[in-house]
C-alpha positions as CSV (number, residue, x, y, z in Angstrom):
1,X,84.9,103.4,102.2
2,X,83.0,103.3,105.8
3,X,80.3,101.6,104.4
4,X,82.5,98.8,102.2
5,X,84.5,98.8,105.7
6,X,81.2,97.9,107.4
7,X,79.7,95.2,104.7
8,X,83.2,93.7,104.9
9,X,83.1,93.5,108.6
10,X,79.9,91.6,108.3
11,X,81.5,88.6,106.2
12,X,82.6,85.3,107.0
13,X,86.2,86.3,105.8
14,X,86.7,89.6,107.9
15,X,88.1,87.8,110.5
16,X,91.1,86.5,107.7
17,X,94.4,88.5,107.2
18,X,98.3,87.6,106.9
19,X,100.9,89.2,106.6
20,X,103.2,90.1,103.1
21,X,105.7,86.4,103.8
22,X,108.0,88.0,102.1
23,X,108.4,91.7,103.6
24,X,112.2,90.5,105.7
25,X,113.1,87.5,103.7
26,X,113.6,86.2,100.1
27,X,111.2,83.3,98.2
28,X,112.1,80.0,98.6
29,X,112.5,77.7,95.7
30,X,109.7,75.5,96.8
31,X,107.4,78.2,97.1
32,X,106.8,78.7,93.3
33,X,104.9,75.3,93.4
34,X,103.0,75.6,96.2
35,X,99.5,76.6,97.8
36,X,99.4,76.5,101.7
37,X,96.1,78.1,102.1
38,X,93.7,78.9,99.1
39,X,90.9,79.3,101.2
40,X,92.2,82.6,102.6
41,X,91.6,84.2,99.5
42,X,88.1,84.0,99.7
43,X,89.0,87.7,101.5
44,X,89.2,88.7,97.7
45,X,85.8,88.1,97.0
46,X,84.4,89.0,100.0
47,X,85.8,92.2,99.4
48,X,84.4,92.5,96.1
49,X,81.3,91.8,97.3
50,X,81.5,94.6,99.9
51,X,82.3,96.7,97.6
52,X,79.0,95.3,95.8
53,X,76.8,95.9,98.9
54,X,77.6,99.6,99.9
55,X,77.1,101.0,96.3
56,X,73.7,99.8,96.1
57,X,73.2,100.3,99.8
58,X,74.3,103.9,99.0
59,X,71.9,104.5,95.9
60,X,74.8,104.9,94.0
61,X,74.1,101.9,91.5
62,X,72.0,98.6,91.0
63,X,72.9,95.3,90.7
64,X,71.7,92.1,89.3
65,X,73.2,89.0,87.7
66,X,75.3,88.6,84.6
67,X,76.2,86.1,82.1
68,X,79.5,84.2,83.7
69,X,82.3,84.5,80.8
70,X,83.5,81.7,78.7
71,X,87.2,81.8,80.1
72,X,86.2,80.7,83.5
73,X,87.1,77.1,84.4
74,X,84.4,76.7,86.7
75,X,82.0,78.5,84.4
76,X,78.5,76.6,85.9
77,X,79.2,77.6,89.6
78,X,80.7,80.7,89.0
79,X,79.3,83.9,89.3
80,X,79.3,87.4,87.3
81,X,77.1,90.4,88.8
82,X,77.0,93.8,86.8
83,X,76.9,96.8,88.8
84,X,74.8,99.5,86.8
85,X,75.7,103.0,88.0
86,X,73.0,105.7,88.5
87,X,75.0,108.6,87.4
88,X,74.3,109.8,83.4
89,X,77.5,108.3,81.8
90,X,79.4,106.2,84.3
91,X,80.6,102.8,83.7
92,X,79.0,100.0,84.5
93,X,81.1,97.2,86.6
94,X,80.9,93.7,86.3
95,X,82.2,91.4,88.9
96,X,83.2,87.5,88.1
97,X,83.8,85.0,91.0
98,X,85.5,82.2,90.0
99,X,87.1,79.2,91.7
100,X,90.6,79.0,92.9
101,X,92.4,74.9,94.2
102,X,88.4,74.6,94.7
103,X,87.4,77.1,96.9
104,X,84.6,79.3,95.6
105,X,85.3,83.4,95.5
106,X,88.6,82.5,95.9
107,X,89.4,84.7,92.5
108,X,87.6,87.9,90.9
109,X,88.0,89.9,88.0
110,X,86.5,93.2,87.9
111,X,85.7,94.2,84.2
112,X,84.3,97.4,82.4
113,X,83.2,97.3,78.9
114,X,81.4,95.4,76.3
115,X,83.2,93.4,74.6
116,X,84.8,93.5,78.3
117,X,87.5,94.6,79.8
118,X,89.7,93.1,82.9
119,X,90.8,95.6,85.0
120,X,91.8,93.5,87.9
121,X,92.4,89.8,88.5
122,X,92.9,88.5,91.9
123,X,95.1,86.7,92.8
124,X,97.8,87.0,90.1
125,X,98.8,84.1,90.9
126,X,98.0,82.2,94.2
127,X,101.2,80.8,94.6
128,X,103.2,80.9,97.8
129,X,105.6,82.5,95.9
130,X,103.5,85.7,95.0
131,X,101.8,85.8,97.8
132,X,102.0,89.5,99.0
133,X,99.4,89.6,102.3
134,X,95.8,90.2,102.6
135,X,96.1,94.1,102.9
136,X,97.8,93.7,99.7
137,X,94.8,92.2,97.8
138,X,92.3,94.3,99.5
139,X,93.8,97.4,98.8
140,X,94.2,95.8,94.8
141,X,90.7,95.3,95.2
142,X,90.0,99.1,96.4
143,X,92.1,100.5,94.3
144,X,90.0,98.5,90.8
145,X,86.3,100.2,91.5
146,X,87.8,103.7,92.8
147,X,89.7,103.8,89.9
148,X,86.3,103.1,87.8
149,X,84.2,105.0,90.1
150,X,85.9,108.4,90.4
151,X,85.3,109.4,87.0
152,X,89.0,109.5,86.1
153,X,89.3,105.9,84.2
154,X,90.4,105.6,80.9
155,X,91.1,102.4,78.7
156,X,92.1,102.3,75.2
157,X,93.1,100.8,72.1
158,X,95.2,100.4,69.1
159,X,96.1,97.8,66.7
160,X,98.7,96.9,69.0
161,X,98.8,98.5,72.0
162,X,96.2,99.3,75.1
163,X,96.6,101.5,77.6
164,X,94.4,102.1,81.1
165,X,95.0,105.3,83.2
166,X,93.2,106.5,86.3
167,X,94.1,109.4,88.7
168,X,96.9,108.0,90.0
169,X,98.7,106.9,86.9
170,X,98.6,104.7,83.7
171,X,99.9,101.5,82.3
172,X,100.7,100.3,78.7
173,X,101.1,97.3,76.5
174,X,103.4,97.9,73.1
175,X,105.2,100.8,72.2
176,X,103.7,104.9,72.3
177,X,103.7,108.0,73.6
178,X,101.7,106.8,76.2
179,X,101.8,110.4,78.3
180,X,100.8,112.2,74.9
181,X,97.8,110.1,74.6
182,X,96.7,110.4,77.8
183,X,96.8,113.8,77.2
184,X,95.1,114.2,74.6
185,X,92.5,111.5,76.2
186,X,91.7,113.8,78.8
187,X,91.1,116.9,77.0
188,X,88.3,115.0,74.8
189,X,90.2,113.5,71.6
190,X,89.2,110.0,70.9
191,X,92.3,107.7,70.9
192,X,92.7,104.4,68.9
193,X,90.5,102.2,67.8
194,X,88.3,101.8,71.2
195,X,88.0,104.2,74.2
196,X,86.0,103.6,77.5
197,X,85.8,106.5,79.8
198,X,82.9,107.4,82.6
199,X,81.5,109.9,84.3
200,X,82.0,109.9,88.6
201,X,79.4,108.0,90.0
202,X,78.4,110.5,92.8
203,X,77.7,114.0,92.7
């Protein structure tokens, strides 16, 4: 974290941060349908990007450029980097930065998998509305590669369900026994139909 901290602190946007709009007061109406400042989440990428940096900086991983996904609006300007761990049997990450009311690295989705698989999507939404604060979306951003990186992620599959766990918890789609297969998950059954798991990525 004190090496993201520092390759964060050497970005344009480290200088950006607000506060959660919304921690005393309720949403206005008109909020839903606006966008005051898009720009400001170019923190999101930068962040990403940080996160980018002190991995390879650390020899804990390599990166090089990937091939931008097909559901990006911006697809020819936006960029996709995979992040190839060095540890035996950790998961590779792959980083898109997409556009967001035309503001580049405004938006990125952090992905593990192939076929992939979105862990995190930044912003949600954008709107004034959602909008939570910067140390909000930072941490969100944090909280996406630990969660890969610690050796504690799991993501699977059924015919219609999913699930993804780390350390700190899981979340579900559809309707099982979620904690049971989690369980089971961690004490080496394969699950579903697809299961991505890794290794930690430091000794």
């Amino acid at each position: 974290m004190a090496e993201v901290e520092r390759a964060f602190g050497a970005s344009t946007a480290a200088g950006v941060s607000w506060a959660d709009p919304h921690a005393d007061r309720d949403i206005r109406d008109e909020e839903y349908s606006r966008v005051t400042d898009p720009e400001r989440y170019r923190v999101i990428g930068a962040r990403a990007m940080a996160w980018i940096s002190a991995v390879t900086e650390l020899g804990l991983a390599t990166q090089h450029s990937a091939e931008v996904p097909t559901w990006t609006s911006e697809s020819e300007t936006s960029r996709a980097i995979k992040v190839t761990p060095k540890a035996p049997g950790a998961l590779s990450i792959v980083v898109v930065l997409g556009w967001f009311e035309s503001d580049q690295a405004t938006v990125a989705s952090i992905e593990v998998g192939m076929p992939p698989v979105t862990i995190e999507m930044l912003p949600v939404c954008g709107c004034d509305a959602c909008d939570s604060g910067s140390e909000d979306l930072l941490s969100s951003v944090d909280g996406a590669f630990l969660g890969i990186m610690d050796g504690h992620f799991l993501y699977a599959e059924g015919r219609d369900w999913t699930i993804t766990a780390t350390k700190d918890g899981w979340s579900g789609t559809g309707s099982q026994d979620f904690d049971a297969l989690v369980n089971a998950a961690r004490n080496g059954h394969e699950i579903g139909k697809r299961m991505l798991t890794g290794a930690r990525w430091w000794s």
